[in-house]
FIKOL-838572 format. One record per residue (C-alpha): residue number from 1; residue in three letters; x, y, z. Coordinates in Angstrom, 3 decimals, padded with zeros to 6 digits, always signed. Layout:
% FIKOL-838572
<node NUM, "ALA", <X, Y, Z>> ...
% end
This chain:
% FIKOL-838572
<node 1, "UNK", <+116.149, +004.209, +231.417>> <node 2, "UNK", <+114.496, +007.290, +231.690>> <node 3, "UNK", <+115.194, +008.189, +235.063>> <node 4, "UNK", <+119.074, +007.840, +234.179>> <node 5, "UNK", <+118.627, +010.223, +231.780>> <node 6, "UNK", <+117.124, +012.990, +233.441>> <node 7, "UNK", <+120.004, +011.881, +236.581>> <node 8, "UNK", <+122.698, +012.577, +233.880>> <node 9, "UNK", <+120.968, +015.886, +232.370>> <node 10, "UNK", <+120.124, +017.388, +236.362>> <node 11, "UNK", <+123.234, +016.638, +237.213>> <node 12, "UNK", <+125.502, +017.796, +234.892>> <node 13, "UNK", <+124.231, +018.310, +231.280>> <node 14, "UNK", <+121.185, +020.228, +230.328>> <node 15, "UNK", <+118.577, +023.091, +230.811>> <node 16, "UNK", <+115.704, +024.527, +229.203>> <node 17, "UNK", <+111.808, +025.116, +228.867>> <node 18, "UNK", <+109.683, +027.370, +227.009>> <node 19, "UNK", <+106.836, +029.897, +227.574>> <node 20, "UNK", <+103.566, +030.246, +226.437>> <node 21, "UNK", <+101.897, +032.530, +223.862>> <node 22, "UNK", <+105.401, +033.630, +222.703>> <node 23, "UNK", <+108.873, +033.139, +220.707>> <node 24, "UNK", <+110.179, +030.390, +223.913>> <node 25, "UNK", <+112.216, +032.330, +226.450>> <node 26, "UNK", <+114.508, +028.880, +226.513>> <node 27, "UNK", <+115.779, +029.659, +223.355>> <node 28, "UNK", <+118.862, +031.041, +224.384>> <node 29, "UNK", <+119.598, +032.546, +220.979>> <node 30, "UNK", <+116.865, +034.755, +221.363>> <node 31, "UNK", <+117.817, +035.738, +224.780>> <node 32, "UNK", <+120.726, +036.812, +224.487>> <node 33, "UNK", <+120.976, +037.622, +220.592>> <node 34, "UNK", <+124.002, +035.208, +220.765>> <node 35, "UNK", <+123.410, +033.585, +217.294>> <node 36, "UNK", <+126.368, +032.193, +214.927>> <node 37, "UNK", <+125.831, +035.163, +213.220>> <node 38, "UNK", <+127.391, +038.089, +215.571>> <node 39, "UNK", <+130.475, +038.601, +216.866>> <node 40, "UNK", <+132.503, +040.517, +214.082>> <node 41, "UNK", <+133.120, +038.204, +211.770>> <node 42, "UNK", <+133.224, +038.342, +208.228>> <node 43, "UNK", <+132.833, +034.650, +207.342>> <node 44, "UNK", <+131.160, +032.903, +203.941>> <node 45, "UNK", <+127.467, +032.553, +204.369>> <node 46, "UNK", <+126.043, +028.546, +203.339>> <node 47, "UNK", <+123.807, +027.052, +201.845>> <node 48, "UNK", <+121.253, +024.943, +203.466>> <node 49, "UNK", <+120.832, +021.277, +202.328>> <node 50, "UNK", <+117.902, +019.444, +203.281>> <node 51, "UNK", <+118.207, +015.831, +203.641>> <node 52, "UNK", <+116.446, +013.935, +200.851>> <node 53, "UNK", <+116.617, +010.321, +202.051>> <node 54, "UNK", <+115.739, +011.409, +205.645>> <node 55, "UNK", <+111.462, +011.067, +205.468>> <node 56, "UNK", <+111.876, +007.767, +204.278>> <node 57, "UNK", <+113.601, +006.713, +207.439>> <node 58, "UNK", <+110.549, +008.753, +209.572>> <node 59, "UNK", <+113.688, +011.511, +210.274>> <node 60, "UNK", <+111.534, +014.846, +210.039>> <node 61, "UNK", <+111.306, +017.518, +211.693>> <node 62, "UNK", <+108.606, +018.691, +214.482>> <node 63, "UNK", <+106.172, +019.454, +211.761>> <node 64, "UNK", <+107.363, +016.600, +209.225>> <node 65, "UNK", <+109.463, +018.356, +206.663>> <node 66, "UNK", <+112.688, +017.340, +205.765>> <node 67, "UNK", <+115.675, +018.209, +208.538>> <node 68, "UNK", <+119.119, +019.515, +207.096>> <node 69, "UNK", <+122.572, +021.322, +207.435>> <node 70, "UNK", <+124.839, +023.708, +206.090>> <node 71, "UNK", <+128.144, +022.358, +204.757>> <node 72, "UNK", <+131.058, +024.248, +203.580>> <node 73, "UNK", <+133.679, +022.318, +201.549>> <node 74, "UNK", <+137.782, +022.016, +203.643>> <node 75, "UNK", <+140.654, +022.265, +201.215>> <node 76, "UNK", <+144.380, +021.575, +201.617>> <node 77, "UNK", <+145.623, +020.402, +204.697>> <node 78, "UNK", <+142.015, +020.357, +205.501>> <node 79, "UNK", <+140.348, +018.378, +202.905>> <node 80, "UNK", <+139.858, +015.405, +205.132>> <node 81, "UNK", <+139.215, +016.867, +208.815>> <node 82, "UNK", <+135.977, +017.219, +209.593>> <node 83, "UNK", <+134.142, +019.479, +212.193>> <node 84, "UNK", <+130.303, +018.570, +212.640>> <node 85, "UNK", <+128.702, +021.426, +214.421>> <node 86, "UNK", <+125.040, +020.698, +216.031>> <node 87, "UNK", <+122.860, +023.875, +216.366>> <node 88, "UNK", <+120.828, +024.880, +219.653>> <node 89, "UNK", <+118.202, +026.371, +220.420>> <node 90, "UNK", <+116.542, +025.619, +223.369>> <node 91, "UNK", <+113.846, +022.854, +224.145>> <node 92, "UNK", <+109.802, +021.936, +224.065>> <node 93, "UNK", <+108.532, +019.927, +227.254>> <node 94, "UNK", <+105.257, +019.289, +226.326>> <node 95, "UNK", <+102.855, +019.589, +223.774>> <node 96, "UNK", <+101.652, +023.358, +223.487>> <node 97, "UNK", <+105.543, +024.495, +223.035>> <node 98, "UNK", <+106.458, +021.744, +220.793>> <node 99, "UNK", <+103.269, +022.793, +218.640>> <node 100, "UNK", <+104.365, +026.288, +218.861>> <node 101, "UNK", <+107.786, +025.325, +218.113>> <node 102, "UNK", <+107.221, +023.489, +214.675>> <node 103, "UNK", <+106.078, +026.708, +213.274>> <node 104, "UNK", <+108.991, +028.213, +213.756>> <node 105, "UNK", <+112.759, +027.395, +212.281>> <node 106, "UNK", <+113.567, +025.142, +215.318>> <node 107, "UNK", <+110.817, +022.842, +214.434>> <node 108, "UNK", <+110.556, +023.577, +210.810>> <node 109, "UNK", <+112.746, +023.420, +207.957>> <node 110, "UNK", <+110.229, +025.291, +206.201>> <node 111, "UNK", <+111.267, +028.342, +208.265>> <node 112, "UNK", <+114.845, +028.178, +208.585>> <node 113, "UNK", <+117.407, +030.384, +206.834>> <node 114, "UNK", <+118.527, +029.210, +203.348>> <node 115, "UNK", <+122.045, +030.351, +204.007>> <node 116, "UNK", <+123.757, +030.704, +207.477>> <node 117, "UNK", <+126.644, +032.830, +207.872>> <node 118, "UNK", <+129.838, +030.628, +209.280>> <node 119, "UNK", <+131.504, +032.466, +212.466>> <node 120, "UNK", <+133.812, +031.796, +215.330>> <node 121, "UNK", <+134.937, +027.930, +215.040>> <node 122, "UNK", <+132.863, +027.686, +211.661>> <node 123, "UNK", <+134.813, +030.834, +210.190>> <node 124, "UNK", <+136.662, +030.108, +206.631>> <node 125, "UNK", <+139.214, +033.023, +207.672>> <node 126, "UNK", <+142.837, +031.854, +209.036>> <node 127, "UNK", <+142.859, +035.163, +210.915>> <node 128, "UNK", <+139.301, +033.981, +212.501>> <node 129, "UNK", <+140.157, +030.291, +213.214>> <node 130, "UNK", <+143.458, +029.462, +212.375>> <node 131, "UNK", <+142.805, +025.601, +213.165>> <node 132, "UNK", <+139.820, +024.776, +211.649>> <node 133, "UNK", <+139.236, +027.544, +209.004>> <node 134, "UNK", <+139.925, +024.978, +205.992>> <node 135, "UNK", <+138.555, +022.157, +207.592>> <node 136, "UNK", <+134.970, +020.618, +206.086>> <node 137, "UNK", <+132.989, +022.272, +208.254>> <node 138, "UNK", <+128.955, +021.391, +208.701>> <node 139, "UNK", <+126.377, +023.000, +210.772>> <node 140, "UNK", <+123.525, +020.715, +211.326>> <node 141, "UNK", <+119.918, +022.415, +212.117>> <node 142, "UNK", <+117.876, +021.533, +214.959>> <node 143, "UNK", <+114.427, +021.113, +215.101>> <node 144, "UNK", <+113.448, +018.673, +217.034>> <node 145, "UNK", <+113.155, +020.102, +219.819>> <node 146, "UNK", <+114.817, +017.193, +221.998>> <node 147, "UNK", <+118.431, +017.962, +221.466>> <node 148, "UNK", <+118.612, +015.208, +218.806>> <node 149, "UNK", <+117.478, +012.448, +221.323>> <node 150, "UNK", <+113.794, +011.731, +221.071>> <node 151, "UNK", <+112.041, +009.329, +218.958>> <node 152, "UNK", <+108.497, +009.343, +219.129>> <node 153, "UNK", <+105.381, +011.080, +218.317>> <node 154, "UNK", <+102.142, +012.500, +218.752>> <node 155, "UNK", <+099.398, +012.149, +215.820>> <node 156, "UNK", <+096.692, +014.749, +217.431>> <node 157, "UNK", <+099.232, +017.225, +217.483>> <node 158, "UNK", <+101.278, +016.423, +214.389>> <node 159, "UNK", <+104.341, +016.646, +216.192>> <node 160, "UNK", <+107.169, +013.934, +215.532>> <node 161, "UNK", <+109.665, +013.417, +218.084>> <node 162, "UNK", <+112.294, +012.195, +215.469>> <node 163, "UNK", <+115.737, +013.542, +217.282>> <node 164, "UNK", <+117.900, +010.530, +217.273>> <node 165, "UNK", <+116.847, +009.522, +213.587>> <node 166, "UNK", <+117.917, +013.229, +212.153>> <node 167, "UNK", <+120.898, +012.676, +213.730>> <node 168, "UNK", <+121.224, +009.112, +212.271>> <node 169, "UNK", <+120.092, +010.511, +209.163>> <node 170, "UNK", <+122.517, +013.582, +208.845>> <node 171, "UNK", <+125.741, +011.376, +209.907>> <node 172, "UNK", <+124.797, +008.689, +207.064>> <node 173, "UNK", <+124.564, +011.823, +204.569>> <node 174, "UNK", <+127.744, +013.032, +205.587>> <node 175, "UNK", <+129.330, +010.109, +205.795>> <node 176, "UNK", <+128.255, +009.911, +201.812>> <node 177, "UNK", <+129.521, +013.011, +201.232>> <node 178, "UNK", <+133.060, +012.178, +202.130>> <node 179, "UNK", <+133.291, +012.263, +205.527>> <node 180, "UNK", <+134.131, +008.453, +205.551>> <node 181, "UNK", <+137.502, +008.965, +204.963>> <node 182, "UNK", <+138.398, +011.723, +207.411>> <node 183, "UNK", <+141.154, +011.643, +209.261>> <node 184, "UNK", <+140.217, +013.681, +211.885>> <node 185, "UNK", <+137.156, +014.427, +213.249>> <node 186, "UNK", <+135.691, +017.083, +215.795>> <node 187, "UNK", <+132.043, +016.855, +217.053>> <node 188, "UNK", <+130.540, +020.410, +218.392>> <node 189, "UNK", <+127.830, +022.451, +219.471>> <node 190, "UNK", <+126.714, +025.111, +222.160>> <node 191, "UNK", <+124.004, +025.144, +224.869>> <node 192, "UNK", <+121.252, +022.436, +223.720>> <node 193, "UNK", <+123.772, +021.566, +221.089>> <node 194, "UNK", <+126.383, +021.468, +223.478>> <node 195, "UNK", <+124.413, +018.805, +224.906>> <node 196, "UNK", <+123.728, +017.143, +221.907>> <node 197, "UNK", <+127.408, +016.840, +221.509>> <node 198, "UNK", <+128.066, +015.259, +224.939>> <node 199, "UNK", <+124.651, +012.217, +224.342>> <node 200, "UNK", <+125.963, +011.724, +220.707>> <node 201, "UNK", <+129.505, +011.476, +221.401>> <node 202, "UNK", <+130.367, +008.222, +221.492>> <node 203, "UNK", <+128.426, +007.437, +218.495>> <node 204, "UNK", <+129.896, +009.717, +216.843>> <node 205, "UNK", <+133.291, +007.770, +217.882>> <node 206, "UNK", <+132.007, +004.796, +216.269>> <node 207, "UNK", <+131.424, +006.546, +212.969>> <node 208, "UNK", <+135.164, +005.982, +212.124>> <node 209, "UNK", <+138.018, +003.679, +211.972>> <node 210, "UNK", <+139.859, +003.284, +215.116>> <node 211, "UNK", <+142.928, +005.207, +213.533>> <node 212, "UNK", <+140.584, +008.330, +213.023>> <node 213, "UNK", <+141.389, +011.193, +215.877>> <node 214, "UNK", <+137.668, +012.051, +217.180>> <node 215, "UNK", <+136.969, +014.382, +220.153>> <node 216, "UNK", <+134.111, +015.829, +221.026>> <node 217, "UNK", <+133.617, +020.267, +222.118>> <node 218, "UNK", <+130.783, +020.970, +224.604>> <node 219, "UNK", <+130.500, +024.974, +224.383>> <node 220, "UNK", <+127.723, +025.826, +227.468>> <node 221, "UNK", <+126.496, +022.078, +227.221>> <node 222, "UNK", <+126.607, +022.443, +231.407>> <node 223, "UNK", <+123.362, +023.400, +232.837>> <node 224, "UNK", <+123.504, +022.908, +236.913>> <node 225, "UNK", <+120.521, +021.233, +238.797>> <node 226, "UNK", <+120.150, +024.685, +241.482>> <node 227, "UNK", <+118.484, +026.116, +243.560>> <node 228, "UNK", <+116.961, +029.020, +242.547>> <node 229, "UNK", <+115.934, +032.654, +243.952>> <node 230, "UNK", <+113.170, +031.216, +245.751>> <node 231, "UNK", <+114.452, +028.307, +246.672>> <node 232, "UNK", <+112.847, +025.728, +244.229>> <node 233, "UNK", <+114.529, +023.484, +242.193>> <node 234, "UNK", <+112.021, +023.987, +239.601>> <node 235, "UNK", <+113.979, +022.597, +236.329>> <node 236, "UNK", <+113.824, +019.202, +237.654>> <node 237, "UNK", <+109.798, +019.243, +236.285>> <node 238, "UNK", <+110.994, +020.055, +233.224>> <node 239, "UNK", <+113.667, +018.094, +232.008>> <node 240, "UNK", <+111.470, +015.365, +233.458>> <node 241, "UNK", <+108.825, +016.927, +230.826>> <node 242, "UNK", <+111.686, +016.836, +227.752>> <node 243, "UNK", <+112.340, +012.673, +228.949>> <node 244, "UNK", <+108.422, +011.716, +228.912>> <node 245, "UNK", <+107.494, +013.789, +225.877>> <node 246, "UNK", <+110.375, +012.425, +223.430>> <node 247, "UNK", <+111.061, +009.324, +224.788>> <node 248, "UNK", <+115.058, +010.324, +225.537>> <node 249, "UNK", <+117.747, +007.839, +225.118>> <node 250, "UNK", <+121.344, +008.423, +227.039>> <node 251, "UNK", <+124.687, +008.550, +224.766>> <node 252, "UNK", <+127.838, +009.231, +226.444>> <node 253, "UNK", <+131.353, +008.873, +226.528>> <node 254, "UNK", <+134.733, +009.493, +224.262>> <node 255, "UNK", <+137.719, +011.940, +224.945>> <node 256, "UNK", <+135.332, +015.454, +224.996>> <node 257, "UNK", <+136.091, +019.353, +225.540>> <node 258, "UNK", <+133.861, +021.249, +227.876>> <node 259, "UNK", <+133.577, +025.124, +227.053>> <node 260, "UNK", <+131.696, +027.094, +229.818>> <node 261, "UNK", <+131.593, +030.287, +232.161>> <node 262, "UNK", <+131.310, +029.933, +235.773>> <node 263, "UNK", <+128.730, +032.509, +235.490>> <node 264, "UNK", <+126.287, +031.444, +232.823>> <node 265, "UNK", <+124.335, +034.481, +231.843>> <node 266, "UNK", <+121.335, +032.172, +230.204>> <node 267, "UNK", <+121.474, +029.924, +233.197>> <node 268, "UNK", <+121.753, +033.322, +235.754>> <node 269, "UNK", <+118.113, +034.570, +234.099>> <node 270, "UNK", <+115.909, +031.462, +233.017>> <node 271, "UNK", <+117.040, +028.941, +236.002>> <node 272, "UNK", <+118.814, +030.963, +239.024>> <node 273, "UNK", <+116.919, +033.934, +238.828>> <node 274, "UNK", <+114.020, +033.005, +236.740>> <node 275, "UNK", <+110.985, +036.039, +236.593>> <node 276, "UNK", <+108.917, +032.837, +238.474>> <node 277, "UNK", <+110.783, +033.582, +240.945>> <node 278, "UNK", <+111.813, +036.459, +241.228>> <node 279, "UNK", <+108.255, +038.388, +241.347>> <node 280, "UNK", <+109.214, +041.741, +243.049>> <node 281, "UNK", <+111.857, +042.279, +240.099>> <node 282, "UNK", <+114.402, +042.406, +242.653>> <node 283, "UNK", <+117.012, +040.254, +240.020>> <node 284, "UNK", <+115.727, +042.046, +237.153>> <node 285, "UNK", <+118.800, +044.618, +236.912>> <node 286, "UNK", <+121.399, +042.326, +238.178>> <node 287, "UNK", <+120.757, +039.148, +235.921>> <node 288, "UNK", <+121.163, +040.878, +233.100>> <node 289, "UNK", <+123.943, +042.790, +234.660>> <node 290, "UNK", <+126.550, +041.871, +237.205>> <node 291, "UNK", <+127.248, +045.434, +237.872>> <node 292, "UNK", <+123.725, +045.746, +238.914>> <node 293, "UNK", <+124.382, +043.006, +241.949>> <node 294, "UNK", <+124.283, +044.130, +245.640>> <node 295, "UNK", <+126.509, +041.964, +248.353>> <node 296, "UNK", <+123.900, +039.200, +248.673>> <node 297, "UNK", <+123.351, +038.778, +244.725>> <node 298, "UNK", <+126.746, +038.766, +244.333>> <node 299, "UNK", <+127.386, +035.882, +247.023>> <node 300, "UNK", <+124.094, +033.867, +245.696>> <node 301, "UNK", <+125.731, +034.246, +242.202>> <node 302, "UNK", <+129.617, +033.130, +244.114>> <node 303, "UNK", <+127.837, +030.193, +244.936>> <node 304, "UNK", <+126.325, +029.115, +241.693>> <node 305, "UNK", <+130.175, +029.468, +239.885>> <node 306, "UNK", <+131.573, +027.200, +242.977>> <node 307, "UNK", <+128.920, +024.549, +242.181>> <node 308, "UNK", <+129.760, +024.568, +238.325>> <node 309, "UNK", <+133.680, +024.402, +239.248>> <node 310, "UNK", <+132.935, +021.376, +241.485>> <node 311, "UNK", <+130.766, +019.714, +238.801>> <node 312, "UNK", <+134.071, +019.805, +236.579>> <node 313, "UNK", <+136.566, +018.527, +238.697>> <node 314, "UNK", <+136.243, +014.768, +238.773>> <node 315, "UNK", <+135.549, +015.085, +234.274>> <node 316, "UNK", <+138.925, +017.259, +234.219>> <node 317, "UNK", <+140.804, +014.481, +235.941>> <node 318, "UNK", <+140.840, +012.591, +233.118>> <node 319, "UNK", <+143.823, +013.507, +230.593>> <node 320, "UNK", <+141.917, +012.421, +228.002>> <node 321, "UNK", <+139.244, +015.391, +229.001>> <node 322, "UNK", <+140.059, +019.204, +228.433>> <node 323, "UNK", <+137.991, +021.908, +230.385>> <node 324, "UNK", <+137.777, +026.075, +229.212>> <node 325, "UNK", <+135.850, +027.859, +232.412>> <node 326, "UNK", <+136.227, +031.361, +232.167>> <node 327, "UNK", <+134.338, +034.291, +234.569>> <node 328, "UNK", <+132.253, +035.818, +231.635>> <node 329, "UNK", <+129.086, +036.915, +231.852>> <node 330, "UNK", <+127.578, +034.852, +228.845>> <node 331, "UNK", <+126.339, +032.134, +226.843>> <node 332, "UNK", <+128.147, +030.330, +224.071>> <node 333, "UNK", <+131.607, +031.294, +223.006>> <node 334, "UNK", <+132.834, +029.180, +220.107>> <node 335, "UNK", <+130.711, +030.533, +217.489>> <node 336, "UNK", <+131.011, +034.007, +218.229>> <node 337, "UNK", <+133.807, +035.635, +216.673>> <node 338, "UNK", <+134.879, +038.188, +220.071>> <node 339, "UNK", <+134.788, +035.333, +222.369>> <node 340, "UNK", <+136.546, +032.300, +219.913>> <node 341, "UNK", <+138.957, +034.468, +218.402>> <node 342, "UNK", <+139.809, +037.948, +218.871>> <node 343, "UNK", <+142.650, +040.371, +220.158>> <node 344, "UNK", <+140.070, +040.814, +223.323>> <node 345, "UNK", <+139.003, +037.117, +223.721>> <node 346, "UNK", <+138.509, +035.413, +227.052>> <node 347, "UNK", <+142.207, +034.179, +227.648>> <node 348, "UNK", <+143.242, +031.750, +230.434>> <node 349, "UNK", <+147.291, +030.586, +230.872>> <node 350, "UNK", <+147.785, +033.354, +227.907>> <node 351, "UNK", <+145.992, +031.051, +225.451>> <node 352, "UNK", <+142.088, +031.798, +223.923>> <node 353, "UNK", <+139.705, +029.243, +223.947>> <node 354, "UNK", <+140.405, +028.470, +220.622>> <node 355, "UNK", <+144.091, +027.192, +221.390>> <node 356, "UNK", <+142.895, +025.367, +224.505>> <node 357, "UNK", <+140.609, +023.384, +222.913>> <node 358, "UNK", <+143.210, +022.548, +220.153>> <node 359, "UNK", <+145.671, +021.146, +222.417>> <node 360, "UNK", <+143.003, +019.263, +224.848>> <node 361, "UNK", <+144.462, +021.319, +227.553>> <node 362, "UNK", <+143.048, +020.775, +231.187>> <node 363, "UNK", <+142.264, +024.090, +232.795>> <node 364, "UNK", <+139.670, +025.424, +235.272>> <node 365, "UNK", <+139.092, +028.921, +235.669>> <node 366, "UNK", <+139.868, +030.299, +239.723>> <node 367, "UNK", <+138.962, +033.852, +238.734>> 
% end
């Protein structure tokens, strides 16, 4: 079982790790500054709601307090759609960064925001979002560390690997809270939540009647098993790490949309051109920068967007699959404002990524 796992997440799915000493360079949030919070917008800030019933069940965080998630009421024609968003934040492999981790807000709800500011596909603005703006929308908080997956623990440390039952936890507390009776339903998330949303798909599916529309929206959920700058392949340890340590389980499956760049600027610095292995600095101006790239960069990089168009291709042959690959240089588009929604978003076929994902539309990126 655990071996499949880390075959599905290498292949296709996942990527992270996390330093020592230090806020975890495999948070990509605090990479790249790319939290739900930029991008322009001027969407309603919410409230955070932890999840009462949820120690009772052994669904805690890291550090054992009480997981939750942000929910913001739909109205009118979007009183009974739903859109379930699951936060990222990187991963732990083994014990020093998971205890590291729980004292921080992705292993603690004791250190999370009390009110989150909803942006990009969580906006409450029809100029912002047009489709989804009056839905019910929810952001639910990871701290885990495990992308919602692990159940286990580890009593020296006080760490509790309690992924899968938060989940479990937060759908039966929103299914309480009306979403039951949706009518439509759209699971999301970007980068380790992006991954989240692609293992918990198909149980999200069987939340619902069989007359409810579910689909599922992978924003930078693709992280590429590479080679990197020097040649090693050196994720493969880790995610091996995340599968021992947490005790992973593999979800997948349903109709799902997969949001990515060809050239993933979080994958570009922490897993093609890590600072392991890069130790002369030679990357250092051109991962952050593609402007920075000589000839050879450039090609090294060519090669990296050709491996994550092939990785597509046989998922996008399915018409019940949709695929958004633009040429950006970044990391997680559907909660920031500029690169949802905006007169300068990425657009492919004359449509932003907010219109492909609507219609389900099939489209790889040549550019």
């Amino acid at each position: 079982m655990a071996s499949r796992v880390v075959a599905v997440i290498l292949a296709f799915l996942v990527g992270a790790s996390a330093a020592r000493g230090s806020e975890p360079w495999w948070n990509e949030t605090q990479v790249y500054g790319t939290t739900a919070n930029s991008g322009g917008s001027n969407g309603v800030f919410v409230g955070l709601t932890l999840i009462q019933s949820a120690a009772a069940k052994g669904a805690v965080c890291l550090d054992g307090s009480l997981p939750g998630y942000h929910l913001h009421r739909g109205f009118g024609s979007g009183a009974k759609s739903w859109l379930v968003n699951l936060e990222g934040g990187g991963w732990c492999n083994d014990v020093s960064s998971c205890v590291f981790r729980k004292g921080s807000r992705r292993g603690s709800s004791n250190h999370m925001e009390r009110q989150l500011q909803f942006t990009g596909i969580m906006s409450n603005r029809p100029e912002e979002n047009p489709d989804f703006y009056n839905w019910n929308r929810v952001k639910v908080r990871y701290c885990d560390g495990g992308s919602f997956t692990g159940d286990g623990s580890n009593a020296a440390a006080g760490l509790y690997f309690r992924g899968q039952r938060i989940w479990q936890a937060a759908m039966d507390d929103l299914m309480a809270q009306g979403m039951r009776y949706a009518n439509q339903a759209l699971l999301s998330g970007c980068s380790a939540g992006g991954v989240s949303t692609i293992l918990h798909c198909d149980e999200f599916r069987g939340l619902f009647p069989s007359n409810t529309r579910v689909k599922c929206l992978a924003d930078a959920g693709m992280f590429l098993d590479t080679v990197d700058v020097s040649g090693r392949r050196e994720m493969r340890s880790f995610f091996n790490g995340i599968v021992r340590l947490q005790n992973v389980a593999p979800n997948i499956q349903t109709p799902t949309f997969i949001l990515n760049t060809a050239y993933d600027v979080w994958q570009l610095q922490q897993s093609v051109a890590p600072k392991a292995a890069d130790p002369q600095g030679l990357w250092s101006k051109c991962r952050s920068n593609y402007a920075y790239c000589n000839s050879n960069q450039l090609q090294f990089l060519q090669g990296f967007r050709n491996q994550m168009l092939d990785s597509v291709r046989g998922f996008s042959g399915s018409r019940q699959n949709g695929v958004f690959i633009n040429s950006c240089f970044a990391h997680c588009q559907s909660e920031r404002q500029d690169t949802w929604y905006a007169n300068n978003s990425p657009r492919l076929g004359n449509k932003v990524c907010m219109q492909q994902c609507e219609q389900q539309t099939i489209f790889v990126s040549v550019t």
